[in-house]
C-alpha positions in Angstrom: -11.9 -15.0 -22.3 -10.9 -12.5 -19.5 -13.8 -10.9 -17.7 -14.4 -7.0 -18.4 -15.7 -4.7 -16.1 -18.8 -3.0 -16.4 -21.5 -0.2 -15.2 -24.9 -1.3 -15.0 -28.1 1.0 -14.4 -32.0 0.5 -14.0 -33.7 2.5 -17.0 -37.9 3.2 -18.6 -38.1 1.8 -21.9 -41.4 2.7 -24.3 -43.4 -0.5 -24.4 -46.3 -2.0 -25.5 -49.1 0.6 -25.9 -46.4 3.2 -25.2 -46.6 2.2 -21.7 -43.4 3.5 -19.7 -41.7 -0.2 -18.3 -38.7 -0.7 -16.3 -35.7 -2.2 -17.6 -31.9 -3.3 -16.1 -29.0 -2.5 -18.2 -25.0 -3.4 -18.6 -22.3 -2.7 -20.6 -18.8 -3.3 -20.9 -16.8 -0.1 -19.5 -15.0 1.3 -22.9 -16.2 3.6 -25.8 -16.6 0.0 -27.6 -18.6 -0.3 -30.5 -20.5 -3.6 -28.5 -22.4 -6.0 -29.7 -25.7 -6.2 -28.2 -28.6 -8.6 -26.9 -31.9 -8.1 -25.5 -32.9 -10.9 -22.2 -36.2 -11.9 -21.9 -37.1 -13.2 -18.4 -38.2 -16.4 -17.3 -42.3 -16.9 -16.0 -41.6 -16.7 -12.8 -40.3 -13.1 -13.4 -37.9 -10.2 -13.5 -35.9 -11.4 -11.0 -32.4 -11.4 -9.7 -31.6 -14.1 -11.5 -32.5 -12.3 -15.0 -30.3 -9.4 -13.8 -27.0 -11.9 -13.5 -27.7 -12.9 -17.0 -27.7 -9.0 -17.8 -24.5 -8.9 -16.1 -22.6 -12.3 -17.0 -23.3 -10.8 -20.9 -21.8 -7.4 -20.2 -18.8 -9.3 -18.6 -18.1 -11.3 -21.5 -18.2 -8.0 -23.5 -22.1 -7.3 -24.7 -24.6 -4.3 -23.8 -27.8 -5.9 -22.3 -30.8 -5.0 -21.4 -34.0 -6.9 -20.1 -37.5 -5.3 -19.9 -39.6 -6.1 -17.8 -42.0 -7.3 -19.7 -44.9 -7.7 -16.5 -44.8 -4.1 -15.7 -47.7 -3.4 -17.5 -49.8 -4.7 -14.6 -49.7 -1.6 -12.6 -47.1 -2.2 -10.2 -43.4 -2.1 -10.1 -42.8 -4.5 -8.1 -41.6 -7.7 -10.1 -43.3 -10.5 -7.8 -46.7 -8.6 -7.9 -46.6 -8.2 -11.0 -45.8 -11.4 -12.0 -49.0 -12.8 -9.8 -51.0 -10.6 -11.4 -50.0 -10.9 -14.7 -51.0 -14.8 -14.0 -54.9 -13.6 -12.8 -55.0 -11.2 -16.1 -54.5 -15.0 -18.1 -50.9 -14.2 -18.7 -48.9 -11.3 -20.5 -50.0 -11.1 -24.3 -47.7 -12.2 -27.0 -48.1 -8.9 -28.7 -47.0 -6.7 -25.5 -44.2 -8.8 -25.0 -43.2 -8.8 -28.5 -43.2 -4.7 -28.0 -41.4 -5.1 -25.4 -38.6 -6.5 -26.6 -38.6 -4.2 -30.0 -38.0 -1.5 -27.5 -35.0 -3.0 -25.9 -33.8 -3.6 -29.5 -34.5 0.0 -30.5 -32.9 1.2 -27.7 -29.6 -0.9 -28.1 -29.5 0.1 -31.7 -29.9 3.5 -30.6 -26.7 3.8 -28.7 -23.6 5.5 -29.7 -21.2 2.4 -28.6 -23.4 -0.3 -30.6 -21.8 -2.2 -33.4 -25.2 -2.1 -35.4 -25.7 -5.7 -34.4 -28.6 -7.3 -31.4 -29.2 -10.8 -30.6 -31.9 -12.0 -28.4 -32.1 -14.6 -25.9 -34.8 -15.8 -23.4 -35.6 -18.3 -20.8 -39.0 -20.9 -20.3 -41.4 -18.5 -21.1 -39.1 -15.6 -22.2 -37.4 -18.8 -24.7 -40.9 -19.2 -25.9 -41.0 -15.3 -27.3 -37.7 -15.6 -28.8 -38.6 -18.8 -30.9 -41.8 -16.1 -32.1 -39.6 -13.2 -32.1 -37.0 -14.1 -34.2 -40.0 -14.3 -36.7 -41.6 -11.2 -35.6 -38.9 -8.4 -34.6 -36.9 -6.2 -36.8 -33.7 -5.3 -36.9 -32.4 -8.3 -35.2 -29.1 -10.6 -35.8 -29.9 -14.1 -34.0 -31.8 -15.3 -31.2 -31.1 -17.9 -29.0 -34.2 -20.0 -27.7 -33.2 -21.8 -24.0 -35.8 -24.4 -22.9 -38.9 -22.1 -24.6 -42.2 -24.2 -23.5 -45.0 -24.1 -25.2 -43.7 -23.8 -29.0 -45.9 -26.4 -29.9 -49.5 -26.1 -28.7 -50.3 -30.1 -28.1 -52.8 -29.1 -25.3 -55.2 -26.9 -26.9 -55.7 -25.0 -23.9 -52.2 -23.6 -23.9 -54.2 -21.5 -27.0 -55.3 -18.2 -25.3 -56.2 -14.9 -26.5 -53.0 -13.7 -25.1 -51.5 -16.5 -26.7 -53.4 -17.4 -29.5 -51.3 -18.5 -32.2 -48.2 -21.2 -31.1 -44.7 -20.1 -32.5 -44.2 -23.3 -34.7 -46.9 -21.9 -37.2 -44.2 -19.1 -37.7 -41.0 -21.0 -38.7 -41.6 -20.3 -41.7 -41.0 -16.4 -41.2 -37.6 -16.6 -38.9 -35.2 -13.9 -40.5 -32.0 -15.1 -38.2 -30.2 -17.7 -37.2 -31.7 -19.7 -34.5 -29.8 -21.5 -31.0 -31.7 -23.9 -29.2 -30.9 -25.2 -25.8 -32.8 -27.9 -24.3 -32.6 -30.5 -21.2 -33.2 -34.0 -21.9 -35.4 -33.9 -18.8 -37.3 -31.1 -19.1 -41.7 -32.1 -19.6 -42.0 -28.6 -21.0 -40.6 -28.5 -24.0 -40.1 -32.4 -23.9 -37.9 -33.9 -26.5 -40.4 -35.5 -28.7 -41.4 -31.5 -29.1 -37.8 -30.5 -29.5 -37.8 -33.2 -32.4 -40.7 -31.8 -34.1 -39.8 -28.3 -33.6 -36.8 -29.1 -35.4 -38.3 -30.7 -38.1 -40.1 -27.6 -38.6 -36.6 -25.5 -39.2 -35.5 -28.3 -41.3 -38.4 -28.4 -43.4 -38.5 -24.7 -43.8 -34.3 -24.5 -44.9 -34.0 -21.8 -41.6 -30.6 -21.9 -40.1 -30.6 -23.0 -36.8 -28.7 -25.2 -34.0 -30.5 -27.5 -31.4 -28.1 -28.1 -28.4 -29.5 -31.0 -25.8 -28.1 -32.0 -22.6 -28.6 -35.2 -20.9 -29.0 -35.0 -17.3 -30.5 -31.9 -17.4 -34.0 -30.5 -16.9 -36.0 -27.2 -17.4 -33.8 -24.1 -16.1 -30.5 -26.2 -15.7 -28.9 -22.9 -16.1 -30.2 -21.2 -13.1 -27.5 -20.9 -10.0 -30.1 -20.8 -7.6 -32.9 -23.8 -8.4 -32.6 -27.1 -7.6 -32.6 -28.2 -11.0 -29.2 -26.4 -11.9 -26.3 -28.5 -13.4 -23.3 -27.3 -13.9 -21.3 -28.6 -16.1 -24.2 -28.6 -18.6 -24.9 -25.3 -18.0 -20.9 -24.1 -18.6 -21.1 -26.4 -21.8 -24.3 -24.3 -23.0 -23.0 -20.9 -22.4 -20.1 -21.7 -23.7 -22.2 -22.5 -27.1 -24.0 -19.5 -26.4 -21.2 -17.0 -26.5 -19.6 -18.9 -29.5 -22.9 -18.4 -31.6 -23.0 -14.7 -30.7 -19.5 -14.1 -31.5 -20.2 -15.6 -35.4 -23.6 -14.0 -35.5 -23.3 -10.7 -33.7 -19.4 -9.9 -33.5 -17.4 -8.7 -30.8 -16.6 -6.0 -28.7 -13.9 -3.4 -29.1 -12.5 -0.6 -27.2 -13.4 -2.2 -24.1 -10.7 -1.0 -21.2 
């Protein structure tokens, strides 16, 4: 598939609360209709990183968005934010979930959309796409990469940010689910990968598990010492396949 080119902007969506929050944006140049899909950011952050997702979607023909989903902690700058979102006891699941409605909204809301918006997240921002493709509306698939925490075996990963774990929601997932995991990884392990999927199973959800030998938590990331590659080409690869059935394709791109 041929790269497109694209335009790309820094935008305020309404968020939790209706809190103004910043959010990075890209699109395909063309009148489309596109396809779109909403990236929740790792826990470390909004970074630079989360912005080449943004991009490496719009190139391969999908508007984007990611809000920043730690802005709420009075500052706009992502690594403060992050640190204090950490002191707070971490960002709750409801804000985020908000969060991420609004980037849905807003790519629903555009002209050049095709009607249709997938999610996908990282580590933490996997972990609110396992519980938003149970909670959002208006959404086509989700795509969960390495989410931690889906199972709450240490009951101190139960807080009142956090107080429910996303397993107890399988049974509520409205859209077909894409999980990508390293064989590696401590966080989700694969003994929680397995039960997780016996979850989907048992509840007759569509979904698609994806695991990678070799590979740890946040293979995907150019810039960590944990990236790999050619698992991380393999998965996107999977990735933009699974959109493609679930969410269509662009048109009118120039």
């Amino acid at each position: 598939m041929a790269f497109k080119p694209i335009t790309s902007e820094m935008l305020t969506l309404k968020g939790y609360n209706g809190d103004v929050i910043e959010a990075y944006y890209a699109q395909p140049k063309g009148d489309g209709p596109f396809p779109g899909v909403v990236v929740c950011h790792h826990g470390p952050g909004w970074d630079a990183w989360t912005g080449e997702v943004v991009m490496k979607l719009a190139l391969h023909g999908y508007a984007a968005i990611s809000p920043h989903v730690y802005d709420h902690f009075g500052t706009h700058e992502p690594d403060e934010a992050a640190a204090r979102q950490r002191t707070a006891g971490g960002v709750p699941d409801a804000s985020v979930q908000a969060d991420l409605q609004a980037g849905v909204d807003y790519l629903r809301s555009l002209s050049n959309s095709n009607g249709k918006v997938g999610i996908i997240g990282f580590c933490f921002g996997g972990r609110q796409c396992y519980l938003g493709a149970s909670q959002l509306k208006n959404i086509n698939a989700a795509v969960d990469c390495w989410g931690g925490s889906v199972i709450a075996d240490d009951p101190a990963s139960l807080t009142p940010a956090r107080p429910v774990a996303p397993i107890e929601y399988t049974r509520d997932i409205s859209v077909s689910l894409m999980g990508i995991f390293g064989n590696d990884d401590a966080n989700p392990d694969p003994d929680q990968v397995n039960r997780t999927e016996a979850a989907l199973k048992a509840a007759g959800k569509p979904y698609e598990f994806h695991r990678y030998d070799g590979a740890g938590h946040g293979f995907f990331a150019v810039d960590r010492p944990g990236y790999r590659p050619e698992q991380a080409t393999d998965a996107w690869q999977k990735v933009f396949a699974f959109y493609e059935r679930h969410l269509g394709t662009a048109a009118g791109v120039k």
